[in-house]
VEXROFI-109133 format. One record per atom (N, C-alpha, C): residue in one letter; z, y, x. Coordinates in steps of 0.2 Angstrom, whole numbers, padded with zeros to 4 digits, always signed. Atoms other than C-alpha are relative to their C-alpha. Layout:
AZYX...
***
This chain:
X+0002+0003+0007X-0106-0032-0150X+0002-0007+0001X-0003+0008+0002X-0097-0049-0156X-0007-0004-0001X+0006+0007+0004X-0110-0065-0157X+0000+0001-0007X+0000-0001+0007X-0104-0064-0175X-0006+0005-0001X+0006-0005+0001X-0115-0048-0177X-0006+0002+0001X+0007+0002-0001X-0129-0051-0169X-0003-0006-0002X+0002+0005+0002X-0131-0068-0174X-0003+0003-0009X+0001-0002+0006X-0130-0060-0193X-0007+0005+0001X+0007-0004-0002X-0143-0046-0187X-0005-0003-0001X+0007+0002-0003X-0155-0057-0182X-0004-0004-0006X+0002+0002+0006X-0152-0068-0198X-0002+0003-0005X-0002-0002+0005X-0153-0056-0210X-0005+0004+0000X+0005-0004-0001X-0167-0045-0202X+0004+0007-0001X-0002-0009+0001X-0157-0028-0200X+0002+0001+0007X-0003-0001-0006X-0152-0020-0187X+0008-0001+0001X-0009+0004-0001X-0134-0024-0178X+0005+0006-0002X-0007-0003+0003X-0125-0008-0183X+0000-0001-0007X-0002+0001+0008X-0128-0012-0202X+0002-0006-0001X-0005+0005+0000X-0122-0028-0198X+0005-0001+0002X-0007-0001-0002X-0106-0022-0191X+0003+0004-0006X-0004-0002+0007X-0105-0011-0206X+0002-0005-0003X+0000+0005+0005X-0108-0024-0216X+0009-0005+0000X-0007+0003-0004X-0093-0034-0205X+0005+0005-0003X-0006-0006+0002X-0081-0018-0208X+0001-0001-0007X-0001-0001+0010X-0084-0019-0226X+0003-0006-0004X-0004+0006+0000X-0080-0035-0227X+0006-0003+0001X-0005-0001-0001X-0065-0035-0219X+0004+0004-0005X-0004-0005+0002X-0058-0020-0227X+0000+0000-0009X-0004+0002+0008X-0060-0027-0245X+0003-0003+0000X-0009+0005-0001X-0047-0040-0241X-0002-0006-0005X+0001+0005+0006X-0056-0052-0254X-0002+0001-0006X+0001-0001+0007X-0057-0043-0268X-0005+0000-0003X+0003-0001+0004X-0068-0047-0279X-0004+0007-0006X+0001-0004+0004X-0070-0032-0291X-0002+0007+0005X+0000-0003-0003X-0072-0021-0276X-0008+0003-0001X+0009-0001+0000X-0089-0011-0276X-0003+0001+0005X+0004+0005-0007X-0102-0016-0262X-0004+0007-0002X+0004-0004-0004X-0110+0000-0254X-0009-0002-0004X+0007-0001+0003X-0130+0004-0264X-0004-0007+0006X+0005+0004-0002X-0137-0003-0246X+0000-0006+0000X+0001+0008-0001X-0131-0020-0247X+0000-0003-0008X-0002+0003+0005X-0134-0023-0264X-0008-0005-0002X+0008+0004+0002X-0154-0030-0265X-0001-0003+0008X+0004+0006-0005X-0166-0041-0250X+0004+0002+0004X-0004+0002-0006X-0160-0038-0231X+0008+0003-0002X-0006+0000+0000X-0143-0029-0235X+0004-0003-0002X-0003+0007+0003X-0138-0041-0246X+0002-0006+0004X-0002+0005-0004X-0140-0055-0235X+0003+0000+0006X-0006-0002-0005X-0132-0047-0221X+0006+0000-0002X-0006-0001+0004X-0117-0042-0234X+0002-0006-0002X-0004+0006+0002X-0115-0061-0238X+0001-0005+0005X-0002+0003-0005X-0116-0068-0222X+0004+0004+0005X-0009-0003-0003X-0102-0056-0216X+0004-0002-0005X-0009+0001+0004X-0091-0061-0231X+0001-0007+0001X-0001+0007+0000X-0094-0080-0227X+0002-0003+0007X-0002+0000-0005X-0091-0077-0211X+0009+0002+0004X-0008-0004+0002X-0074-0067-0212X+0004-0005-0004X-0006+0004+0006X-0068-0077-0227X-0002-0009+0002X+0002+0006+0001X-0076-0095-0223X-0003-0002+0008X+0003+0002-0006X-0079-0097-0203X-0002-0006+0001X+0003+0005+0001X-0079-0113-0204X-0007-0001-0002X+0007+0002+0005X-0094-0114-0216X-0005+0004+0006X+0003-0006-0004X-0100-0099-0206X-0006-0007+0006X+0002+0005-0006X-0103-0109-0191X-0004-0007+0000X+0003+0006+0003X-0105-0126-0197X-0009-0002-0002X+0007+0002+0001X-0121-0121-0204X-0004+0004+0005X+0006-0001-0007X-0128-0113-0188X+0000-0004+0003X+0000+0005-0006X-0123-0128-0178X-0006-0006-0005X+0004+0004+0004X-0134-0137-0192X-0007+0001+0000X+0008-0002-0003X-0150-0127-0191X+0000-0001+0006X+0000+0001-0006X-0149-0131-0173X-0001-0010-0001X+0000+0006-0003X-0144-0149-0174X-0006-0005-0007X+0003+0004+0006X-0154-0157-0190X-0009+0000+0004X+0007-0002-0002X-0171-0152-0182X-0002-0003+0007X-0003+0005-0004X-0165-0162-0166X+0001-0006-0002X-0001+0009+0004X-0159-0177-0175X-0007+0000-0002X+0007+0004+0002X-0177-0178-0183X-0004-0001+0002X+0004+0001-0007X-0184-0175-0166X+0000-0005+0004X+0002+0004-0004X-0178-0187-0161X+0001-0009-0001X+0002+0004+0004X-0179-0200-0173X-0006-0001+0000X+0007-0001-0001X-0198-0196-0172X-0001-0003+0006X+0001+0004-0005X-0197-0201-0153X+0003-0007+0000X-0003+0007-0001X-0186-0216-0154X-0002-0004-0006X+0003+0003+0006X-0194-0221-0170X+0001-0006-0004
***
């Protein structure tokens, strides 16, 4: 199983092979827009599993960017608190 996939799992509250669907599904529309998105990713946890697969696939950058940011922002104001 890819980091990608488990990272999405964990975010999204589902388990990791509905987040490798989620991945397949999102690959396999190629972009398209008007495509129709699977009943279970249409409401709460599939949902957010299905949008951080598409933003992941289509926008790694951003993908990442904002993992490394929930990690780094809560740091910086750690340690702005200690150095004060």
């Amino acid at each position: 199983m890819s980091l990608t996939v488990t990272i999405i799992a964990k975010l999204s509250g589902v388990e990791p092979r509905t987040a490798r669907r989620a991945c397949d599904i999102a690959v396999a529309f190629d972009g398209n827009v008007n495509a129709v998105v699977p009943e279970e990713f249409n409401h709460g946890a599939g949902a957010r599993c299905y949008a951080l697969a598409t933003i992941a696939e289509y926008r790694p950058a951003l993908f990442w960017g904002g993992l490394s940011a929930l990690v780094a922002v809560p740091a910086l104001m750690l340690l702005k608190v200690i150095h004060g």
